[in-house]
C-alpha positions in Angstrom: 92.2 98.4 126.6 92.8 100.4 130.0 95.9 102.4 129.7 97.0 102.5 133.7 99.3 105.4 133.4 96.4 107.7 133.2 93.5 106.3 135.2 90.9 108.5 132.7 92.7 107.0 129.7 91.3 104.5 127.8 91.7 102.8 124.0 89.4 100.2 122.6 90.7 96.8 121.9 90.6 98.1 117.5 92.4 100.7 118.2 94.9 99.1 120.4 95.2 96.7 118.0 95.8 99.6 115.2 98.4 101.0 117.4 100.2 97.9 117.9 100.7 97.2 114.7 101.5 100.6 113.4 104.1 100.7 116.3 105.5 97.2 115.0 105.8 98.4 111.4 106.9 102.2 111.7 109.9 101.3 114.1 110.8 98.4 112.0 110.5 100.1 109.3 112.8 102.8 110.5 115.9 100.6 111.3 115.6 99.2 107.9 115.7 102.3 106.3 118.7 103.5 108.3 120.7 100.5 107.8 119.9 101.7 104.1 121.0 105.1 104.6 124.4 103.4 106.4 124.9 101.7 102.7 124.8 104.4 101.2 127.4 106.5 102.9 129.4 103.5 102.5 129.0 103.5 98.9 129.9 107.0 98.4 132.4 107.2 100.8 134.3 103.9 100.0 132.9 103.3 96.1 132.0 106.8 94.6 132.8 105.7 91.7 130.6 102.9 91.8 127.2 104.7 93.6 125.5 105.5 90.0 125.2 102.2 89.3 125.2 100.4 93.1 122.7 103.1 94.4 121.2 104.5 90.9 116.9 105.7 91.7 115.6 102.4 90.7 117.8 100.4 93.5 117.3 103.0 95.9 113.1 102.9 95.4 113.4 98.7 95.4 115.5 99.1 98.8 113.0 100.9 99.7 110.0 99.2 98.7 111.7 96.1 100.3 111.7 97.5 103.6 107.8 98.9 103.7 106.8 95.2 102.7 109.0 93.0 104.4 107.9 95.3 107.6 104.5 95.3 107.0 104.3 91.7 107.0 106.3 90.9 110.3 104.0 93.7 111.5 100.9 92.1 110.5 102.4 88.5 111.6 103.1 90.1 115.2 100.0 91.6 115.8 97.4 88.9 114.6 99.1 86.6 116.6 99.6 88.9 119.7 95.5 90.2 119.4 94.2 86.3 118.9 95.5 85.7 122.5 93.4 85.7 125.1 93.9 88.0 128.3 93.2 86.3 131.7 95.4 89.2 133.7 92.7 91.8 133.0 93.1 94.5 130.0 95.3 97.4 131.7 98.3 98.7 130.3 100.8 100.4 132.3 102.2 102.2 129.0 102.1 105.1 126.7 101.4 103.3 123.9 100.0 99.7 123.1 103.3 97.9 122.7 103.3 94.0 122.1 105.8 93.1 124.8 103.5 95.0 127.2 100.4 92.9 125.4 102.0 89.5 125.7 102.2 89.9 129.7 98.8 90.0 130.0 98.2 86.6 128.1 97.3 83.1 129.5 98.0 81.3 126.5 101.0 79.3 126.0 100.9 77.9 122.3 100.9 81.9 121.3 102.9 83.1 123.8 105.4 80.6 122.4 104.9 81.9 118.5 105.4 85.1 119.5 108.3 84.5 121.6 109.6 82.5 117.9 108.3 85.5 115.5 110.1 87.8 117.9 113.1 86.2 117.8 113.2 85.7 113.9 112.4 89.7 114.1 115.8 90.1 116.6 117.7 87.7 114.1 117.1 90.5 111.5 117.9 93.1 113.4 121.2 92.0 114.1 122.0 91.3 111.0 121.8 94.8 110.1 123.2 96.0 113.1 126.3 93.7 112.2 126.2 95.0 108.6 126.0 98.6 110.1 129.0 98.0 112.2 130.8 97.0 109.6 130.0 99.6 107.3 131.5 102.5 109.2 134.7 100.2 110.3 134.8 100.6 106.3 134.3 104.3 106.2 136.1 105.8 108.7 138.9 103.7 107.8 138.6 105.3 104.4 137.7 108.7 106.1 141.4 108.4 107.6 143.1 107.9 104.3 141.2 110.9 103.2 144.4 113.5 102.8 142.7 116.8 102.8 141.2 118.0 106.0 138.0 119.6 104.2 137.6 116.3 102.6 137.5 114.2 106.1 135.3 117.1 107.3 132.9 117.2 104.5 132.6 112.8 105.0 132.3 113.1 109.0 129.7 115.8 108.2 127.8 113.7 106.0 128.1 110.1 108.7 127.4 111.8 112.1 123.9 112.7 111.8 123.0 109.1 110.7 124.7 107.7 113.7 123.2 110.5 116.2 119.9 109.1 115.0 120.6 106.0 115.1 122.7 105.8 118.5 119.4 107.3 119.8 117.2 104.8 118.3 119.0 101.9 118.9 119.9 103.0 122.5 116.2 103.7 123.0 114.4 100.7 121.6 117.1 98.6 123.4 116.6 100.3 127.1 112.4 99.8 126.5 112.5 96.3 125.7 115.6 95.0 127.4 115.5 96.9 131.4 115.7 94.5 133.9 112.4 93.8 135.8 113.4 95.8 139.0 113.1 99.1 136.6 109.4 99.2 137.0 108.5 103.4 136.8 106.3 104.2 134.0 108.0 107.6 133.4 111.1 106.4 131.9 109.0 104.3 130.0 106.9 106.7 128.5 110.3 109.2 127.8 112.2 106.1 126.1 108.8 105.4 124.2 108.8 109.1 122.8 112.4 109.0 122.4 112.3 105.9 119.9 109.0 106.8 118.0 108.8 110.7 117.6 112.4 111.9 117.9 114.6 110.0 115.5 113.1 111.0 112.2 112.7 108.5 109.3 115.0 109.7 107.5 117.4 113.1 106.4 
């Protein structure tokens, strides 16, 4: 692969492969494990009495666990089917990094174009699922935030839930601008900043 944001730049089609997929599963990964974090500030905000046993270490490593597999295998999904397409539009990226969308545009198949477009959607189902369940969440802690009587007791909760949705604002807002910008927003700076923004500066967790 050519990488046309830096005309010396170059990755081989391995590695771009690698890349793909690690992209795929660490960012997937990510959102799973703060939608985990987001349950459980609900549980100790809303059911502290409860968080031993709802969030005890043996659910919190199966959470977990559950979110490095399930990722790894829409990861591995994604980018076999993305890397068995062939590319008829020649092999340069205009990207940072070897992202799938970015892949896909340069394929003259239709058959995998079409499972991708179907894996991809499956993936989008997911994540809005646990955007919804995020949303939820806080509606359910800050309303319980408000009933809190004592001001050090609101502060110590707000404390405790704005981090998670600094990071997560970011992320979201991030991933959603890079895959989502109209077609008209074609400079690769932005791209590449949004690309840093939503791989190296939201960490994985805190």
């Amino acid at each position: 692969m050519h990488n046309s944001l830096w005309d010396i730049r170059t990755i081989s089609y391995h590695g771009c492969a690698a890349q793909a997929f690690l992209l795929v599963f660490f960012i997937g990964t990510e959102f799973s494990l703060l939608t985990i974090m987001c349950y459980d500030r609900y549980v100790a905000i809303c059911k502290p009495l409860h968080y031993g046993t709802l969030l005890g270490s043996r659910a919190c490593a199966h959470m977990a666990a559950a979110a490095w597999a399930t990722e790894f295998l829409s990861a591995l999904l994604h980018t076999a089917n993305t890397f068995s397409l062939p590319l008829c539009q020649g092999n340069a990226l205009g990207q940072f990094f070897c992202e799938i969308p970015h892949i896909l545009k340069l394929s003259c198949s239709h058959s995998g174009y079409l499972t991708e477009i179907g894996l991809i959607v499956v993936s989008v189902c997911l994540v809005f699922g646990c955007f919804v369940f995020i949303v939820f969440s806080y509606v359910q802690i800050f309303r319980a935030v408000l009933r809190i009587p004592s001001q050090q007791g609101q502060h110590k909760a707000f404390s405790m839930c704005l981090p998670h949705l600094a990071v997560l604002s970011l992320f979201v807002s991030a991933t959603a601008f890079s895959n989502l910008k109209p077609p008209s927003i074609s400079s690769r700076s932005p791209d590449l900043v949004v690309s840093v923004l939503y791989m190296v500066v939201p960490p994985p967790a805190f």
